[in-house]
LOVEXBA-351416 format. One record per residue (C-alpha): residue number from 0; residue in one letter; chain; x negated, y negated, z. Coordinates in pm, whole numbers. Layout:
BEGIN
NUM:a:A:X:Y:Z .
...
END
This chain:
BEGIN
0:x:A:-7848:-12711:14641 .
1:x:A:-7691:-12586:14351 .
2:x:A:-7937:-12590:14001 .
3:x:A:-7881:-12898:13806 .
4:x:A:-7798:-12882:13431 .
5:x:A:-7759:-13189:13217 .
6:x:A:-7606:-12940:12889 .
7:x:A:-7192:-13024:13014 .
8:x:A:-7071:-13387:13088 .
9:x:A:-6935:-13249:13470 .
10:x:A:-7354:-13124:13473 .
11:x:A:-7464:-13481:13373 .
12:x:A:-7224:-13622:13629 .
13:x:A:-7343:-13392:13903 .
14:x:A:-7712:-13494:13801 .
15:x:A:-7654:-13861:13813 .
16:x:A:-7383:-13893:14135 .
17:x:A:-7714:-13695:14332 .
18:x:A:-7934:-13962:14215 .
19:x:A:-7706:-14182:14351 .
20:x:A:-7713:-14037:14732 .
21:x:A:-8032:-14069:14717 .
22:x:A:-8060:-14406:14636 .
23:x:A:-8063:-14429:14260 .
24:x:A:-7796:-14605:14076 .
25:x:A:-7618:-14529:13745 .
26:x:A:-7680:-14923:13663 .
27:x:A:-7970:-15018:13799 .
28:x:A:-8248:-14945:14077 .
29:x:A:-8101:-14930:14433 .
30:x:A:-8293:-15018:14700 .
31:x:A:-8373:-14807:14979 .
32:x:A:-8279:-14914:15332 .
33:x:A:-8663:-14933:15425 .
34:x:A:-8743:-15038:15108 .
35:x:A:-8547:-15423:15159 .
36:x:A:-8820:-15588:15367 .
37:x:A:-9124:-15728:15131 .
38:x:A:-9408:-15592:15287 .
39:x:A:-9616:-15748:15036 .
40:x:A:-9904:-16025:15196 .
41:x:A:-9962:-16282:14946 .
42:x:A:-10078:-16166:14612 .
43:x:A:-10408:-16421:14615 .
44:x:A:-10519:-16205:14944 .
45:x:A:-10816:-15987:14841 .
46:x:A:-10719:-15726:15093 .
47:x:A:-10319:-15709:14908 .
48:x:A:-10475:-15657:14583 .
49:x:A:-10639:-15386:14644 .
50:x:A:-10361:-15228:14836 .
51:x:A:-10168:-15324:14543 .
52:x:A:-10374:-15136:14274 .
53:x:A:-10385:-14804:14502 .
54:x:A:-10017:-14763:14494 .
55:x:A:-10073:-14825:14118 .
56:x:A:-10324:-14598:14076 .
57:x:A:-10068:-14387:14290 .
58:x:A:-9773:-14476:14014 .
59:x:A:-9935:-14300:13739 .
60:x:A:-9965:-13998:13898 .
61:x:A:-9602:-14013:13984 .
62:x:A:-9511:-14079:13646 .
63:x:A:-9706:-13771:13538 .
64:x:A:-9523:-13533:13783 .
65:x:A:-9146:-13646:13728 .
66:x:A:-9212:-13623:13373 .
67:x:A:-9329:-13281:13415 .
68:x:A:-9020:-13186:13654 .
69:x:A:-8749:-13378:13469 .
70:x:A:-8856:-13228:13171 .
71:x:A:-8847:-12893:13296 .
72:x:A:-8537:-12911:13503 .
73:x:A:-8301:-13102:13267 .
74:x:A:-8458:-13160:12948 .
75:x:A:-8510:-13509:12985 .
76:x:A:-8746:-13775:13146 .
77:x:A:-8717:-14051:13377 .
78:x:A:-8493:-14228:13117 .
79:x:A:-8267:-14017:13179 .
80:x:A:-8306:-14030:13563 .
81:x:A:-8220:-14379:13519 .
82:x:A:-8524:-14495:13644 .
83:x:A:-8722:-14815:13543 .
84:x:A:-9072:-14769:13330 .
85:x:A:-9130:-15093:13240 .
86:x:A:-9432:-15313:13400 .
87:x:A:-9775:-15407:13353 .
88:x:A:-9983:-15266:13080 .
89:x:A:-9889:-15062:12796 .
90:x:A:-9550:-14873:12825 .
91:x:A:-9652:-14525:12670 .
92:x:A:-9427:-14231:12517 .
93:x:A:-9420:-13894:12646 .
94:x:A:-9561:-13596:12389 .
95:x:A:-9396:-13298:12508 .
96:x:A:-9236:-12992:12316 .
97:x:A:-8842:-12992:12145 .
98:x:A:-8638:-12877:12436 .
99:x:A:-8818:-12827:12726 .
100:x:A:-8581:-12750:12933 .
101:x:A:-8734:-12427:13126 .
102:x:A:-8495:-12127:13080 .
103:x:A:-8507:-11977:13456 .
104:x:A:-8465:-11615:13509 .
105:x:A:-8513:-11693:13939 .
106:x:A:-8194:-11901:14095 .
107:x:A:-8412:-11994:14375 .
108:x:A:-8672:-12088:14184 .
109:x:A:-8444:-12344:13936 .
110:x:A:-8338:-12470:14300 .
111:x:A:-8686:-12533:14414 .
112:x:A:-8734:-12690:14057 .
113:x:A:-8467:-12942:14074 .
114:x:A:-8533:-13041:14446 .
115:x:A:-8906:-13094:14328 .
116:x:A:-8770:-13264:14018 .
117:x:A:-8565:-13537:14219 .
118:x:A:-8827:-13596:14469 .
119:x:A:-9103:-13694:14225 .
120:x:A:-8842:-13919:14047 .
121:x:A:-8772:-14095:14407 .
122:x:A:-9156:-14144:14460 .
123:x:A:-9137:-14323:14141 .
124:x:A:-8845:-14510:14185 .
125:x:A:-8966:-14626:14554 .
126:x:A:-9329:-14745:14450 .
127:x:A:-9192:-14942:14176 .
128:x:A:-8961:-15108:14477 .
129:x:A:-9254:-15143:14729 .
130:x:A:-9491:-15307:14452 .
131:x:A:-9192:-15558:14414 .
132:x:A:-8902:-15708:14206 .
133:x:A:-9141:-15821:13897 .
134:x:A:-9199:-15614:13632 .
135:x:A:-9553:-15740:13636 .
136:x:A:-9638:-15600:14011 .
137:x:A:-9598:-15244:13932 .
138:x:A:-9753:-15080:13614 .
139:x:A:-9582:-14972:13330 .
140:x:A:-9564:-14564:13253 .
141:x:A:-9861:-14484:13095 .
142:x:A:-9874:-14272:12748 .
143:x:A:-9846:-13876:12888 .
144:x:A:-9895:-13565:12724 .
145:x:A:-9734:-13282:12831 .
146:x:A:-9817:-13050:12475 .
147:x:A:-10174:-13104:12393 .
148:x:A:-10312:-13083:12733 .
149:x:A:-10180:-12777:12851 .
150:x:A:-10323:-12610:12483 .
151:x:A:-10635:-12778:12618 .
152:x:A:-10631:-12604:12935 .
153:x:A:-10483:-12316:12827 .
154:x:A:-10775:-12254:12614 .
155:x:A:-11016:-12310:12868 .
156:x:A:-10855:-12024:13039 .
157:x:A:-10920:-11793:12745 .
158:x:A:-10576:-11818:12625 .
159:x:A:-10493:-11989:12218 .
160:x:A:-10212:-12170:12390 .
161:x:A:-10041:-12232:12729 .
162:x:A:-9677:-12380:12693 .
163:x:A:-9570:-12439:13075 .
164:x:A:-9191:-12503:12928 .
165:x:A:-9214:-12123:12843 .
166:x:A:-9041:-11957:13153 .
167:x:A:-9054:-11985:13488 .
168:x:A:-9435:-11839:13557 .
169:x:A:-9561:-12073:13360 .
170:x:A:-9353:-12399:13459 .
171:x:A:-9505:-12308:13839 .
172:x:A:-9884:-12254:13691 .
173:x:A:-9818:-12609:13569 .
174:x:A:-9694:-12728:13870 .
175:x:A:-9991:-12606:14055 .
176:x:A:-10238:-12849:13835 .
177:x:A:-10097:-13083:13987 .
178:x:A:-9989:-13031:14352 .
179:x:A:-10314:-12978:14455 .
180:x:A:-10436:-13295:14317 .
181:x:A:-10161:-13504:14447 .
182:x:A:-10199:-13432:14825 .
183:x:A:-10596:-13501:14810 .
184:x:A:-10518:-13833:14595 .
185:x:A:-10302:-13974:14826 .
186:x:A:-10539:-13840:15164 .
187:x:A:-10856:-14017:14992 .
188:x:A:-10683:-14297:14891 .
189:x:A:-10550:-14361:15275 .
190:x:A:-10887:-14509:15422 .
191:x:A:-10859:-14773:15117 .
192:x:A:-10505:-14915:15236 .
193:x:A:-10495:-15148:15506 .
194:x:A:-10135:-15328:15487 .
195:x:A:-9962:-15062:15736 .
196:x:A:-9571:-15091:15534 .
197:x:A:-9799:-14937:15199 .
198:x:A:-10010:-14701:15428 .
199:x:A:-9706:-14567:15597 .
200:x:A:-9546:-14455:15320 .
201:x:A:-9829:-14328:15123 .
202:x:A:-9821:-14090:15429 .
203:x:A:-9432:-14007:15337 .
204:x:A:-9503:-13952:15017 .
205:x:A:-9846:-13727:15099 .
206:x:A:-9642:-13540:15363 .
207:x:A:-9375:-13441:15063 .
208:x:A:-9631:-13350:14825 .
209:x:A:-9769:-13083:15070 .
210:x:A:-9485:-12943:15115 .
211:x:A:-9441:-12946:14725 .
212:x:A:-9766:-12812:14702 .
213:x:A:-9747:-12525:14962 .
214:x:A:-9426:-12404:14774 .
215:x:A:-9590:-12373:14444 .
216:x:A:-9913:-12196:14601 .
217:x:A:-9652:-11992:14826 .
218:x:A:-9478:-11861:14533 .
219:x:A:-9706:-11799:14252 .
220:x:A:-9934:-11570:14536 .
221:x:A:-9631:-11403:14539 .
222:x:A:-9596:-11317:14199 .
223:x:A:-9914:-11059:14172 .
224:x:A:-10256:-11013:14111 .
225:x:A:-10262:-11150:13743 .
226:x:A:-10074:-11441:13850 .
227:x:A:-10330:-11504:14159 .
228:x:A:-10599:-11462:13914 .
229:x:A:-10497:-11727:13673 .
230:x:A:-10412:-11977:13944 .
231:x:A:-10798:-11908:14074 .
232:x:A:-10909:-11997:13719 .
233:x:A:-10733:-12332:13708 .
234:x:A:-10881:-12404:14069 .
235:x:A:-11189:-12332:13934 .
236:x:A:-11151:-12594:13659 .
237:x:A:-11062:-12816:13868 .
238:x:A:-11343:-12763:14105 .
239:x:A:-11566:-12795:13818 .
240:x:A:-11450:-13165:13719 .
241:x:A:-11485:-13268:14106 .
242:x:A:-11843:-13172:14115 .
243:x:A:-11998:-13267:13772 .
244:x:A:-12129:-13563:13965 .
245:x:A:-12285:-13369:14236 .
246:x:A:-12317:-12995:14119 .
247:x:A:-12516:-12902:14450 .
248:x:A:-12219:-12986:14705 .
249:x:A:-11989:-12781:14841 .
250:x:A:-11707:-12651:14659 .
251:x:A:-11361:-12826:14732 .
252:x:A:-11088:-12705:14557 .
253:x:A:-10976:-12379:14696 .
254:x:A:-10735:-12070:14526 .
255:x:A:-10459:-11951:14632 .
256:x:A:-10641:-11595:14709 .
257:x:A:-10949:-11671:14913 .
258:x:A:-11168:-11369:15065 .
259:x:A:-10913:-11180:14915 .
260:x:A:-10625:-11272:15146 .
261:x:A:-10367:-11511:15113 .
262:x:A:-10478:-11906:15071 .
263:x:A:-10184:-12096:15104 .
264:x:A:-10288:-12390:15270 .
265:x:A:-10638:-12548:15097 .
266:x:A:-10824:-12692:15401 .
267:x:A:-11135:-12715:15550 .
268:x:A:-11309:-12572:15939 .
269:x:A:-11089:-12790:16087 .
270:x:A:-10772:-12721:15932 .
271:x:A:-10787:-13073:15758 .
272:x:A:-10701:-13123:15414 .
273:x:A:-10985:-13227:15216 .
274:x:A:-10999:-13565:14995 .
275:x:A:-11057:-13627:14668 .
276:x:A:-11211:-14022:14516 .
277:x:A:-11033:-14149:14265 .
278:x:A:-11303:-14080:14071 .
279:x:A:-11245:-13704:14104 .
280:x:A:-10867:-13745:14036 .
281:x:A:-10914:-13941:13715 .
282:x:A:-11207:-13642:13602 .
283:x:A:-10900:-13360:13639 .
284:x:A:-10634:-13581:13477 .
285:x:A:-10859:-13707:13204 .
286:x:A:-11033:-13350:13174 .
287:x:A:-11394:-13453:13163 .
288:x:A:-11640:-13636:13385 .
289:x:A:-11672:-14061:13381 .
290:x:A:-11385:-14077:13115 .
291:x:A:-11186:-14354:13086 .
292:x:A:-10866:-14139:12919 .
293:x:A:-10737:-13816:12745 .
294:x:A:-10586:-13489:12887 .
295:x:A:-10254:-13588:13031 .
296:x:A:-10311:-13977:12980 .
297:x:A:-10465:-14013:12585 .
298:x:A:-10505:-14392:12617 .
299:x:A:-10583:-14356:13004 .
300:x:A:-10396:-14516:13258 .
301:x:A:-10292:-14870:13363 .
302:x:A:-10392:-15079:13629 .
303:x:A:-10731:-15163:13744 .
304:x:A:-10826:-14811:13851 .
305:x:A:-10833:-14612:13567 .
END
């Protein structure tokens, strides 16, 4: 796959006529095939509701990563993907920096980008369609930060600032914030689902987000000891926030240089990939323990899990 650039009108068209194999439409949303049967149960069920708010709690997430990879891949958001942002709750801007658009120095790693990019705009775009045709059953995009929160972070790893838009390096130490978080979100959230259409393709989506995620540890291990070190650091944050709760249990997020060998895939005895509560998510994304926003979502996020 050839790296996507939205900076000529044939680069635009390119952009736009791939969204459109893969189900996206220049005018509109376009259903996928296994997208057309309403899954839903009736919204009065208790049991629907809940799996209702999951994939919600699931939709801000998504939001949040095809920001990030839109952003960096093509300088614009899911606006420009052509993809809906509309619902329930407050529909929030994105703060990110003038031009984001990531300057690659790595074809193969603009390729990976883009790939990534499309996919997390697709998880969006399918969500929205599984929560239904109303604007009202899916949430709206929350507010996101992509500027402040990385200067956050940044700082907490001894740095004044941390731009991820930078170069390359940087737009995959961002990526790895996330990754991580996404494939435990989705594997804790699982036991909560019990309408089998939802739970089936939370599995999809988990199943693409590992392979997301095991790119992005793959290739910044790759990249050297300084690199492995900062990665480590941010794991370490993120470990942190999971067990403010509990300080005493075991630590669950894992580097990608463990024992000093390679770590590519976090899991645990078993081989299993570990879980997180939503609880834990929301303490990463917000940055601090039992709040109810800031970090990447400043006014928090919408639905009833937030």
């Amino acid at each position: 796959m050839s790296p996507i650039t939205l900076d000529t009108v044939d680069g635009r068209r390119t952009f736009l006529r791939r969204l459109s194999m893969l189900g996206i439409g220049g005018a509109g949303i376009v259903a996928a095939p296994f997208a057309k049967a309403d899954p839903r149960p009736t919204p009065y069920n208790k049991k629907a509701r809940t799996d209702a708010a999951v994939l919600n709690f699931a939709l801000n997430l998504e939001y949040l990563e095809a920001e990030y990879y839109l952003r960096g891949t093509t300088g614009l958001g899911l606006e420009g993907a052509v993809i809906g942002t509309d619902g329930a709750g407050t529909e929030g801007a994105v703060t990110v920096k003038q031009n984001p658009k990531v300057v690659f120095s790595t074809p193969a790693v603009e390729q990976y980008a883009n790939e990534i990019a499309i996919d997390e705009a697709n998880h969006v775009r399918f969500l929205r369609e599984v929560l239904g045709a109303s604007k009202y059953d899916q949430v709206a995009r929350p507010q996101i930060d992509l500027l402040n929160s990385f200067n956050t972070l940044g700082t907490l790893l001894g740095l004044e600032s941390f731009d991820p838009f930078a170069n390359e390096v940087n737009f995959l130490l961002g990526a790895f914030i996330f990754e991580d978080v996404g494939v435990t979100a989705y594997k804790g959230a699982s036991p909560l689902l019990t309408n089998k259409v939802y739970l089936e393709a939370a599995a999809g989506i988990l199943g693409v987000e590992a392979y997301h995620a095991g790119s992005i540890r793959t290739l910044l291990y790759s990249l050297g000891t300084d690199v492995q070190n900062t990665a480590n650091a941010i794991s370490d944050i993120r470990a942190s926030l999971d067990n403010l709760a509990s300080p005493s249990t075991p630590k669950l997020d894992q580097g990608i240089r463990l024992n000093n060998v390679a770590n590519i895939v976090p899991a645990d005895g078993n081989s299993v990939a570990f879980s997180r509560t939503t609880r834990q998510v929301l303490n990463i994304v917000y940055g601090a323990p039992n709040a109810t926003s800031g970090l990447f979502f400043p006014a928090g996020l919408n639905g009833s899990i937030r």
